[in-house]
C-alpha positions in Angstrom: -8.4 19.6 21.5 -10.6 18.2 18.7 -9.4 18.8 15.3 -11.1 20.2 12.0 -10.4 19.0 8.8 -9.8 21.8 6.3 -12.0 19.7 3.5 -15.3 19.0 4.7 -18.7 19.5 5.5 -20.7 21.1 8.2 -24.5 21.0 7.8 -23.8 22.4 4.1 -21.0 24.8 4.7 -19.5 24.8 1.4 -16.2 26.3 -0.3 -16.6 25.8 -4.1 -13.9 25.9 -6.9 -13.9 27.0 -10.4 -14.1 25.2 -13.4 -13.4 25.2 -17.2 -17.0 27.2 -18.8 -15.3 25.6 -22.2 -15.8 22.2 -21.2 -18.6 22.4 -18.9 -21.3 25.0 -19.8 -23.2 24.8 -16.8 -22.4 27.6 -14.8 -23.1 25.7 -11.8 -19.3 24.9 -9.1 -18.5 21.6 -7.9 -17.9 21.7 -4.4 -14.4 20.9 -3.3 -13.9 21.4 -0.3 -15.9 20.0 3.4 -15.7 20.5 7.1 -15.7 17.7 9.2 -14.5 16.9 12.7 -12.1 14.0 12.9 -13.6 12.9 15.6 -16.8 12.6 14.0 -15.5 10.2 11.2 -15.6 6.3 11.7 -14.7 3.6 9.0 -18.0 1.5 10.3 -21.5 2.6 9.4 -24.1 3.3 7.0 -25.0 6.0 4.4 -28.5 5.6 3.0 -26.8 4.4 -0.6 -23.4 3.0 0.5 -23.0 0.5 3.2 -19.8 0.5 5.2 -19.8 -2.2 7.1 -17.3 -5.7 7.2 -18.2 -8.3 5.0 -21.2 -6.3 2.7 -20.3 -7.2 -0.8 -21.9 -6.3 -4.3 -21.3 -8.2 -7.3 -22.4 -6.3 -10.7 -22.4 -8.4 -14.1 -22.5 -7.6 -17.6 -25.3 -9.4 -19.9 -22.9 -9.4 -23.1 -20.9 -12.2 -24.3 -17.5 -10.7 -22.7 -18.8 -11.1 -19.3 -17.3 -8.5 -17.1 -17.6 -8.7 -13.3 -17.3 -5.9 -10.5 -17.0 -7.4 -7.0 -17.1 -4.6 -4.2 -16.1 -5.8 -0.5 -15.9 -4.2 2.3 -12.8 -5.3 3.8 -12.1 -6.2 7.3 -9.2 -4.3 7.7 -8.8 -0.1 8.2 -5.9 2.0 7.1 -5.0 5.2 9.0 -4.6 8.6 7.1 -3.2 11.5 9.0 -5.5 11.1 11.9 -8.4 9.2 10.0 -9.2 5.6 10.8 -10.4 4.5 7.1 -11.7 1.4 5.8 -10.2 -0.1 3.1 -13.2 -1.5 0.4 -11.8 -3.6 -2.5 -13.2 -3.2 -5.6 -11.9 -6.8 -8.0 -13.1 -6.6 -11.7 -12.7 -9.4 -13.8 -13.1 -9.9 -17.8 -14.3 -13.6 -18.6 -12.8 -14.5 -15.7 -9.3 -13.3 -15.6 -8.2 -10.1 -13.3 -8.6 -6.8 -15.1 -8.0 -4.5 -11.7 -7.6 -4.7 -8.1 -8.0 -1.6 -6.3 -8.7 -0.6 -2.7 -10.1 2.5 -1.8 -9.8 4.2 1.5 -13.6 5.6 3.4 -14.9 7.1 6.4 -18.0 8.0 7.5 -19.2 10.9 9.6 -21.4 9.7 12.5 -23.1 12.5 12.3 -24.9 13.2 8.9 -23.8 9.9 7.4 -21.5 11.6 4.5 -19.2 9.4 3.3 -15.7 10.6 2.5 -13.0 9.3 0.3 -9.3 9.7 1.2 -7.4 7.7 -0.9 -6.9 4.9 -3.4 -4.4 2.3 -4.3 -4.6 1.6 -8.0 -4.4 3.2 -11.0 -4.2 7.0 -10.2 -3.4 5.9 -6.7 -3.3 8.9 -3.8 -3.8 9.2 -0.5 -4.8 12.8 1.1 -2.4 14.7 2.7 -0.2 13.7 0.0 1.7 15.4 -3.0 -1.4 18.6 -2.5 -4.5 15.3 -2.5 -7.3 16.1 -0.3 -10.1 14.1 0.7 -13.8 14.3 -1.4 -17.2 13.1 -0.7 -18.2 9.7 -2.1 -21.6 10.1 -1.3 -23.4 12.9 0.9 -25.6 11.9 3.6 -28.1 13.9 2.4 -28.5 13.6 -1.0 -30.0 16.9 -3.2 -30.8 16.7 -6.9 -29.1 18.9 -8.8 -25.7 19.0 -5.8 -22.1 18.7 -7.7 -19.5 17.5 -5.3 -15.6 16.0 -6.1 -14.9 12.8 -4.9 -11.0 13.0 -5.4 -9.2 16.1 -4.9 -6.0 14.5 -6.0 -4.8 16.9 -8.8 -2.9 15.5 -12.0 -4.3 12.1 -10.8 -7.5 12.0 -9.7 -10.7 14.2 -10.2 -13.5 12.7 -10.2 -16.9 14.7 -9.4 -20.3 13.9 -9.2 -23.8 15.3 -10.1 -27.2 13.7 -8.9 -29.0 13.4 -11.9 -32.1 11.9 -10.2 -33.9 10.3 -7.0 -36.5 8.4 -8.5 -35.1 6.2 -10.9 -36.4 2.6 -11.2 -33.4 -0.2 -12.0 -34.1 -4.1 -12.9 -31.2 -6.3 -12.2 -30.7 -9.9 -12.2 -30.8 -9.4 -8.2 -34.4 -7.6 -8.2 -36.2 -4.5 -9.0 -35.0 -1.7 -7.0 -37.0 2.1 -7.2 -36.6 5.6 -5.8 -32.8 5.3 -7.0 -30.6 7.6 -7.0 -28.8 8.4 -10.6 -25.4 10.5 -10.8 -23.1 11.4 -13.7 -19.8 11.0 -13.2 -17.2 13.2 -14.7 -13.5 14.3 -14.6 -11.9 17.1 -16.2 -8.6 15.3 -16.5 -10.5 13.2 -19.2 -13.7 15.9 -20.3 -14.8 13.6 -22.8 -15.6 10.9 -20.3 -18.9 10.4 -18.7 -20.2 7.1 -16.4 -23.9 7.2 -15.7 -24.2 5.4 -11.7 -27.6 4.3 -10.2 -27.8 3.6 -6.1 -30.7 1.3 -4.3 -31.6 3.1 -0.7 -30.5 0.5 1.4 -28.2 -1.8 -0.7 -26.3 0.4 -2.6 -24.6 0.0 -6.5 -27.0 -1.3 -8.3 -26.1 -0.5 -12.4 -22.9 1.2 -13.7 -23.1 1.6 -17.3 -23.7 -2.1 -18.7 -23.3 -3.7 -15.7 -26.3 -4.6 -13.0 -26.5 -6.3 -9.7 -26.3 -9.7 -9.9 -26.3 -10.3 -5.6 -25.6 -8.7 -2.9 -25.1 -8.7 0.8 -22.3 -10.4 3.2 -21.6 -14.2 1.8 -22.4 -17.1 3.7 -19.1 -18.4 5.2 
């Protein structure tokens, strides 16, 4: 007997929740909830702006004079969640060159329309769904609309964050190249209202600018 995931997608099928009109005035829901099959999810493969695969690694720099760092690897290791195979992707930063935050962040993919899904984190505001009322979000759709509001964490008291694709056609220069037709999305949380990160993906490569910080390589390292 296959089983369904009460959080997902299916080709769109959305359940959407409310939200605060006081602290956002769009009218607009973020969608909370997706339909997927477990059997449909992997912790290997591709979205068209986030690479899941052992070994791919970004490394984002700032350009000011306290030189932060964000390394993002894709670990070679999975974690299971109820009766999800996830991969685990690190994410190290680093402020002139001493350890600001280690986290690891639990993804799958769905074979079929390439939405990626988050189900957990271990760091600050660590969850894992299927714990303490945390349910999975989605990361990054597979097929990405402009103007589409989604949750990434449904991990209440802990973690909200939620997403809005600002833009498909953004152009972004980095130290690692010029990259166009990128996507843009604001990132917001109504745990913290007052807090907004502007995100830009690369088809193909993936993180390419998060606020002050830009590409500097990417790719897997040479051994």
């Amino acid at each position: 007997m296959k089983t369904i995931l009460s959080i997902s997608l299916v080709a769109g099928a959305l359940l959407v929740g409310a939200q605060d009109p006081a602290k956002d005035p769009d009218p607009r829901p973020f969608t909370d909830t997706f339909i997927v099959d477990e059997k449909d999810l992997s912790p290997t493969g591709r979205n068209p702006f986030f690479i899941l695969e052992p070994g791919y690694q970004l490394v984002l720099e700032s350009g000011d004079a306290k030189k932060e760092v964000l390394t993002i690897t894709v670990l070679n290791e999975t974690k299971k969640i109820g009766g999800v195979e996830t991969r685990v992707v690190e994410e190290r930063e680093t402020v002139d060159g001493k350890e600001k935050e280690v986290s690891r962040n639990f993804l799958a993919i769905c074979r079929k329309t390439s939405s990626l899904y988050y189900f957990g984190e271990d760091a600050g505001g660590a969850w894992l769904h299927g714990e303490k009322g945390a349910r999975f979000g989605m990361l990054m759709p597979g097929t990405v609309l402009l103007g589409a509001r989604h949750y990434q964490e449904v991990a209440p008291g802990a973690a909200m964050d939620r997403a809005e694709v600002m833009s498909l056609s953004e152009t972004v220069e980095t130290p690692a190249g010029k990259f166009e037709k990128c996507l843009k999305v604001l990132e917001t949380t109504p745990l913290e209202p007052d807090d907004k990160a502007y995100k830009y993906y690369a088809p193909g490569v993936g993180l390419v600018r998060e606020g002050g910080m830009k590409l500097a390589r990417y790719g897997k390292p040479a051994k």
